[in-house]
Structure formats: C-alpha cells, structure tokens
C-alpha positions, 0 to 999 in steps of 0.5 A: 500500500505504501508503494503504491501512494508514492509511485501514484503521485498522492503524497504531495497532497499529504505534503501540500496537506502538511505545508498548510496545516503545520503554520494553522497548528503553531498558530493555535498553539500559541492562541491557546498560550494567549488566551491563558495570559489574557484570562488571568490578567497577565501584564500586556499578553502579546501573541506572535505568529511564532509566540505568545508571552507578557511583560514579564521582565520585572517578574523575571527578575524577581525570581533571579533574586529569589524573592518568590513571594513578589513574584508570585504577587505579579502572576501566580505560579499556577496560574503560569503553569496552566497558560503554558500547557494550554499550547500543548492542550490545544495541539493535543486536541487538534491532533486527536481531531485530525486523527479521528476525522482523517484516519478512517480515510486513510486506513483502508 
C-alpha cells in the first residue's frame, strides 16, 4: 500500500496537506498560550505568529533574586503553569481531531 501512494503521485497532497496545516497548528498553539495570559490578567499578553508571552521582565527578575513571594504577587505560579500547557492542550486536541476525522480515510 505504501508503494503504491508514492509511485501514484498522492503524497504531495499529504505534503501540500502538511505545508498548510503545520503554520494553522503553531498558530493555535500559541492562541491557546494567549488566551491563558489574557484570562488571568497577565501584564500586556502579546501573541506572535511564532509566540505568545507578557511583560514579564520585572517578574523575571524577581525570581533571579529569589524573592518568590513578589513574584508570585505579579502572576501566580499556577496560574503560569496552566497558560503554558494550554499550547500543548490545544495541539493535543487538534491532533486527536485530525486523527479521528482523517484516519478512517486513510486506513483502508
């Protein structure tokens, strides 16, 4: 079977496929990470094609100089830990969703 999807040509819609989905998927990705930010109330949430993040600088340095308690006051640890796997959420999502819908297709 796999012979046969190079030698008829059909992988370049798998490659056309994946040239479309992948910038859709980072996207997401990052979307899921914003969103986070923007529900908890971060500092300036900022989203990028290829990132999503906030005005963090005078966090990091809190936490450079061990003072976790005034770092905690600006975003809280949790709160921190659940917008970062929210990317990965999302992409975990999307990849069950594509698995359910494309799979019976492609299995014979």
């Amino acid at each position: 079977m796999f012979t046969k999807w190079l030698r008829d040509g059909s992988w370049w819609a798998a490659v056309a496929g994946g040239a479309i989905s992948f910038p859709i998927a980072v996207l997401l990705h990052e979307l899921g990470h914003f969103m986070g930010y923007t529900a908890f109330g971060f500092p300036d949430p900022v989203l990028h094609y290829g990132s999503a993040g906030w005005a963090d600088e005078e966090h990091i340095a809190l936490l450079k100089a061990g003072d976790l308690e005034a770092a905690a006051a600006i975003a809280k640890p949790w709160q921190e830990a659940v917008a970062g796997a929210l990317g990965i959420t999302v992409s975990y999502v999307l990849l069950i969703g594509c698995v359910l819908w494309l799979g019976p297709l492609l299995l014979p």
